[in-house]
C-alpha positions in Angstrom: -65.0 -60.4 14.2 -61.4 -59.9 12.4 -60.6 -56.4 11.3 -58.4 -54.7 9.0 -56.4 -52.2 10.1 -54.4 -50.0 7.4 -51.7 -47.7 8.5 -51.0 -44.9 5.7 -48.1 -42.9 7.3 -46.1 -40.4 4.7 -42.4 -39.6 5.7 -42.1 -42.8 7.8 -38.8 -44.4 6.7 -37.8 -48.0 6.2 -35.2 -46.9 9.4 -37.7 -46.0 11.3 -40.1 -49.4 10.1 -37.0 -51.4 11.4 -36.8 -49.2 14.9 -40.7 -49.7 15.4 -40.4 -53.1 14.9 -37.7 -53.8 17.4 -39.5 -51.5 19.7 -43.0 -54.2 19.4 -40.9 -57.0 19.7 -38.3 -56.2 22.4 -35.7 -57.5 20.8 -33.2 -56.5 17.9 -34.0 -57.5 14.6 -37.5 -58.1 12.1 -40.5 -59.3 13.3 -40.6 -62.5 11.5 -44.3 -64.2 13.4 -47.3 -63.3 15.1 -45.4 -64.2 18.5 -43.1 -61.4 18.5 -46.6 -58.9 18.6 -46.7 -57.7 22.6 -50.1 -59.4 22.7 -52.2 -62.0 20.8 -54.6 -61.8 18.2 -52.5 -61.1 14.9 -53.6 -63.0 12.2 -50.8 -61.3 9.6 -49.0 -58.1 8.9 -47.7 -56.9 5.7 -45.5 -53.8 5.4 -44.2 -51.9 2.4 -42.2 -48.6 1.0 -45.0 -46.2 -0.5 -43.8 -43.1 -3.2 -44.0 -40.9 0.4 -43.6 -42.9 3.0 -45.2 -46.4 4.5 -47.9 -48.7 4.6 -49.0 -51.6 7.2 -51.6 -53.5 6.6 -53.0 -55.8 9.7 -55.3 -58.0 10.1 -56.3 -58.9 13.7 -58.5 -61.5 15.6 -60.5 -59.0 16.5 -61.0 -54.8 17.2 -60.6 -55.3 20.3 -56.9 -57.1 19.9 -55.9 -54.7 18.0 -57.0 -51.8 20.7 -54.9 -53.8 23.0 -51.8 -53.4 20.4 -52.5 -49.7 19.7 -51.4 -49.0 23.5 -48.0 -50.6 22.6 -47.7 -49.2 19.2 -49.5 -45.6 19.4 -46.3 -44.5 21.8 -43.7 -46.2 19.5 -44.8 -44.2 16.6 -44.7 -40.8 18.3 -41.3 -41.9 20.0 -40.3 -42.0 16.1 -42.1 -38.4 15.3 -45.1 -40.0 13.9 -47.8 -38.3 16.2 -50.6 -37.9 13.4 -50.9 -42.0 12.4 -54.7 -42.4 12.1 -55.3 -46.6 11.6 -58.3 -47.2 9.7 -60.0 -50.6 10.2 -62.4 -52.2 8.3 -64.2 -55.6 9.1 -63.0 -58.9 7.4 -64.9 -60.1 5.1 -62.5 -62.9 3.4 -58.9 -63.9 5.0 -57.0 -66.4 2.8 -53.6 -67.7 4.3 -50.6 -70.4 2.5 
């Protein structure tokens, strides 16, 4: 079953979005498709500035993908001094892509 997963993380900076991005995809620059994710399952992420920090929002192919992805990106964000990230996932109920 998809999930959502929703990353609220205050004080994260759009520098350090740009470094953990380049850190998941091993290579300089955005992530720009689901291909540059260190494993499969992403169906789509969307990231954006909040009035304190950042917010992700995921949606994956399954909890069990994401799980995968969380041993990849867990490290990344306390490389970057974000140590208390928390995800919260939710099951899909309704995913509508272009």
């Amino acid at each position: 079953m998809a999930i959502v997963v929703v990353l609220d993380m205050p004080g994260m900076t759009q520098a350090q979005y740009e470094q953990s991005a380049e850190k998941v995809a091993g290579r300089p620059g955005p992530v720009e498709s689901p291909a540059d994710w260190p494993v499969s399952g992403l169906i789509s992420h969307t990231a954006a500035p909040t009035s304190n920090g950042w917010l992700v929002v995921d949606v994956w192919e399954s909890e069990e993908a994401f799980q995968q992805f969380g041993e990849t990106l867990i490290p990344i964000l306390r490389e970057l001094g974000l140590a208390d990230v928390q995800p919260q996932t939710y099951p899909v109920f309704n995913v509508v892509t272009r």
